[in-house]
C-alpha positions as CSV (number, residue, x, y, z in Angstrom):
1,X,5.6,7.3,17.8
2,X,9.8,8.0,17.7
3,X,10.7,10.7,19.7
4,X,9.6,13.9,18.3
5,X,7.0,12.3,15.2
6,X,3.5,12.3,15.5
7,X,1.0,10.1,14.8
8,X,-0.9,11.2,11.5
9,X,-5.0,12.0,12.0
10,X,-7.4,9.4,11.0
11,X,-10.5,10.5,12.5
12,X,-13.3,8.9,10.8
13,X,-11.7,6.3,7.9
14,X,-12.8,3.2,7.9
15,X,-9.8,0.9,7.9
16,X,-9.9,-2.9,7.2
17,X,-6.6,-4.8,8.5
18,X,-6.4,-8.5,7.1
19,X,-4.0,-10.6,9.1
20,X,-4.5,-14.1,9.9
21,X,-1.5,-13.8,13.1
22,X,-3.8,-11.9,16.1
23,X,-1.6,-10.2,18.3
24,X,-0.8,-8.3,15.1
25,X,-4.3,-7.2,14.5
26,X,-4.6,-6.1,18.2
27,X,-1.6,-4.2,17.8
28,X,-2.5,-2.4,14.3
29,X,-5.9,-1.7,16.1
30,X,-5.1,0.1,19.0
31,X,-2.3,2.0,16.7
32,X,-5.1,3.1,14.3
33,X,-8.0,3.5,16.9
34,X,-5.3,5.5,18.6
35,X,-5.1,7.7,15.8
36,X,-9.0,8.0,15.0
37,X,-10.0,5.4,12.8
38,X,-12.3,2.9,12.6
39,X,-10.9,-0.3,12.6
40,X,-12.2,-3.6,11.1
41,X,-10.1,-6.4,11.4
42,X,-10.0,-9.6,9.6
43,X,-8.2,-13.0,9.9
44,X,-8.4,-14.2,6.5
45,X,-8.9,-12.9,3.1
46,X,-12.4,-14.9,3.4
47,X,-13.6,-12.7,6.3
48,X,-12.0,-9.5,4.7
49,X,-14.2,-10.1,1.3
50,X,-16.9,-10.5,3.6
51,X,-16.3,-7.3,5.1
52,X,-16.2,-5.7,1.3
53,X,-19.6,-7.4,1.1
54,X,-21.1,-5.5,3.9
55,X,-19.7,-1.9,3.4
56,X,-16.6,-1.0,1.2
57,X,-13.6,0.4,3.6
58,X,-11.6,3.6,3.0
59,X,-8.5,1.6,3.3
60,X,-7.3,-1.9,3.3
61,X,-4.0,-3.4,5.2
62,X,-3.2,-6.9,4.7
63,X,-0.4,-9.3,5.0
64,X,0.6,-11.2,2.1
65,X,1.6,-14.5,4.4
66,X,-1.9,-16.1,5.2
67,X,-2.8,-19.1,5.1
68,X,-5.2,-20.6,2.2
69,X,-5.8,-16.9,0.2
70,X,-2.5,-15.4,0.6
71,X,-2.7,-11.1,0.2
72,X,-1.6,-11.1,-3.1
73,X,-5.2,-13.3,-3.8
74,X,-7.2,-10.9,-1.4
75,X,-6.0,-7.8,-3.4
76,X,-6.4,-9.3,-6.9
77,X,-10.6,-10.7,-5.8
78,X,-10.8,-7.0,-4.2
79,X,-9.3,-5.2,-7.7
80,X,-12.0,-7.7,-9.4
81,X,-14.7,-6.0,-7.8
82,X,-16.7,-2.9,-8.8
83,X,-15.8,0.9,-7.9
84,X,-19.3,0.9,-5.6
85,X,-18.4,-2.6,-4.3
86,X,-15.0,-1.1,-3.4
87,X,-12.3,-2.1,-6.3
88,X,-10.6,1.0,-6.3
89,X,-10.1,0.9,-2.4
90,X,-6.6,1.7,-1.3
91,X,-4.5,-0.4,0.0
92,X,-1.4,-1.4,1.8
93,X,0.6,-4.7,1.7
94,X,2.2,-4.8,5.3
95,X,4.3,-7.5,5.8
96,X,7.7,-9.0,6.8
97,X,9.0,-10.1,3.3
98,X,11.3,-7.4,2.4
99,X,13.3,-8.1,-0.7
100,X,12.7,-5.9,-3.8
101,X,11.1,-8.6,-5.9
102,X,7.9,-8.9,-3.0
103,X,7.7,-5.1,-3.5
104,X,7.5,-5.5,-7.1
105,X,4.8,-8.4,-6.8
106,X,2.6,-6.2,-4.6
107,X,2.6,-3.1,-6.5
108,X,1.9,-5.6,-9.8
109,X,-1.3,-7.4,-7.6
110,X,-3.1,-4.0,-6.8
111,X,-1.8,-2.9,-3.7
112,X,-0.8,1.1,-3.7
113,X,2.1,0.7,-1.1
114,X,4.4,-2.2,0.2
115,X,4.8,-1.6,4.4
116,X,7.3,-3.3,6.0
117,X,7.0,-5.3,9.7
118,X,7.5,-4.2,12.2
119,X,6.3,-0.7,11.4
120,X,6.5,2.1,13.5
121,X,3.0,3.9,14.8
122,X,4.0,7.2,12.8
123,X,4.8,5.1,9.7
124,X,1.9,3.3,9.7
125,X,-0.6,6.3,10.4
126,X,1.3,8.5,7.6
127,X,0.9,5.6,5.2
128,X,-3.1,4.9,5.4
129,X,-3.2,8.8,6.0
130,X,-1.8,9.1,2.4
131,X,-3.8,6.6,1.1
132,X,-7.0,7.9,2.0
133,X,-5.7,11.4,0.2
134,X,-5.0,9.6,-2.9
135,X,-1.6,10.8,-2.7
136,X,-0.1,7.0,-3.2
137,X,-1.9,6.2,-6.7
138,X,0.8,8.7,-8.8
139,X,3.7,6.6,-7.1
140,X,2.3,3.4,-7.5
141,X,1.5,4.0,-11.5
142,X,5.4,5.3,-11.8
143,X,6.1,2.5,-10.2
144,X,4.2,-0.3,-11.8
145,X,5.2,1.7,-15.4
146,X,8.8,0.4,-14.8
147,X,8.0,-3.1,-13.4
148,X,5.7,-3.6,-17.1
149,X,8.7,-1.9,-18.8
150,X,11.1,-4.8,-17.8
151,X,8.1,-6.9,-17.9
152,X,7.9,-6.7,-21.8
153,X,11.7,-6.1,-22.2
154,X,11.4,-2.3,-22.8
155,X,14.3,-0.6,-21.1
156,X,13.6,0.1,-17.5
157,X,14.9,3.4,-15.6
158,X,18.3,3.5,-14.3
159,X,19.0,2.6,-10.8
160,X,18.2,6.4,-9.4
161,X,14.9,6.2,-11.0
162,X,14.3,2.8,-9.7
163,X,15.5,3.8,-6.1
164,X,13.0,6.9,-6.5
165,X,10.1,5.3,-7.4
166,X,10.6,2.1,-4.5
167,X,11.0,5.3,-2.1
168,X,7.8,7.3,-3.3
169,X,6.0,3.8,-3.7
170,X,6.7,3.2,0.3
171,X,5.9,6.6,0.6
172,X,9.6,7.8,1.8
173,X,9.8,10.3,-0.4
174,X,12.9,12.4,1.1
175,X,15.1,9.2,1.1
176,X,15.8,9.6,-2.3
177,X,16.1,13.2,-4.9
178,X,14.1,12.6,-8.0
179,X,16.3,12.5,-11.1
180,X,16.2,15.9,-13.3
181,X,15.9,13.8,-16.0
182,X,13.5,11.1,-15.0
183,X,10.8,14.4,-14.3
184,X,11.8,15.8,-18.0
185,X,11.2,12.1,-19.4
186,X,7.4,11.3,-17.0
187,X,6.4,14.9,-18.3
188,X,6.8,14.2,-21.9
189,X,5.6,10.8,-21.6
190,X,2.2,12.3,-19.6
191,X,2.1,15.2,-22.1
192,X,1.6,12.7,-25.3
């Protein structure tokens, strides 16, 4: 970790990290075992279904650039699954494509956050901290709200919103204030 952040407490979660590049998945091991977790890894999204197969984890991390099944097919086969067979698992996309669209694309497939390589330890541990607490799902349905919005040509929120919801969605919630008025608009919309 940065000088003067911790590395978030894992102790016991089951993590499953899906990348098909090695050295990556020693890395995000030692970062995670470091931290308490349990770590499975995975070189494909073959071997990651396989590890569904066996025994559900508490969280997945995968990279979208694999070859054969990419991420965004290892999420949408894991989504396809049952709650006990572990279809509701959270889980991160972690990988180097960065532009707004990829974020878009894996909050659309079923992941819960879009992490971006390289990551720092601190990052990473906060991130599959907060997906183990559930505290990712409210961002992510904010977030995939808008992307159906300008999916079916209903108006989507205004740049602030937008820049809000990326931020809670890569769980950076104090780079950006929530607008006053995008809370008054969620709360009517949630109240109906």
């Amino acid at each position: 970790a940065g000088p003067g952040r911790t590395v978030a407490p894992l102790a016991r979660l089951r993590v499953l990290v899906v990348d098909d590049d090695e050295d990556s998945l020693e890395v995000l091991r030692e970062i995670l075992e470091g931290a308490g977790a349990q770590v499975i890894t995975a070189g494909s999204a073959q071997a990651a279904l396989r590890s569904f197969d066996a025994r559900p984890p508490d969280v997945l991390l995968s990279d979208i650039g694999m070859p054969g099944e990419d991420g965004y097919a290892l999420i949408r086969r894991v989504r396809a699954l049952g709650p006990d067979q572990g279809g509701r698992t959270p889980a991160a996309a972690l990988t180097a494509y960065t532009q707004t669209e990829d974020r878009s694309q894996a909050l659309a497939a079923g992941f819960h956050l879009w992490l971006s390589k390289p990551i720092e330890p601190a990052d990473l541990t906060a991130a599959v901290a907060r997906l183990a607490t559930g505290l990712a799902d409210s961002a992510r349905v904010l977030a995939m709200e808008c992307v159906l919005a300008g999916a079916t040509g209903v108006a989507k929120p205004a740049e602030p919103e937008m820049a809000w919801l990326i931020a809670q969605a890569d769980g950076k919630d104090d780079e950006a204030a929530v607008p006053e008025d995008f809370v008054t608009n969620h709360e009517a919309r949630a109240a109906v």
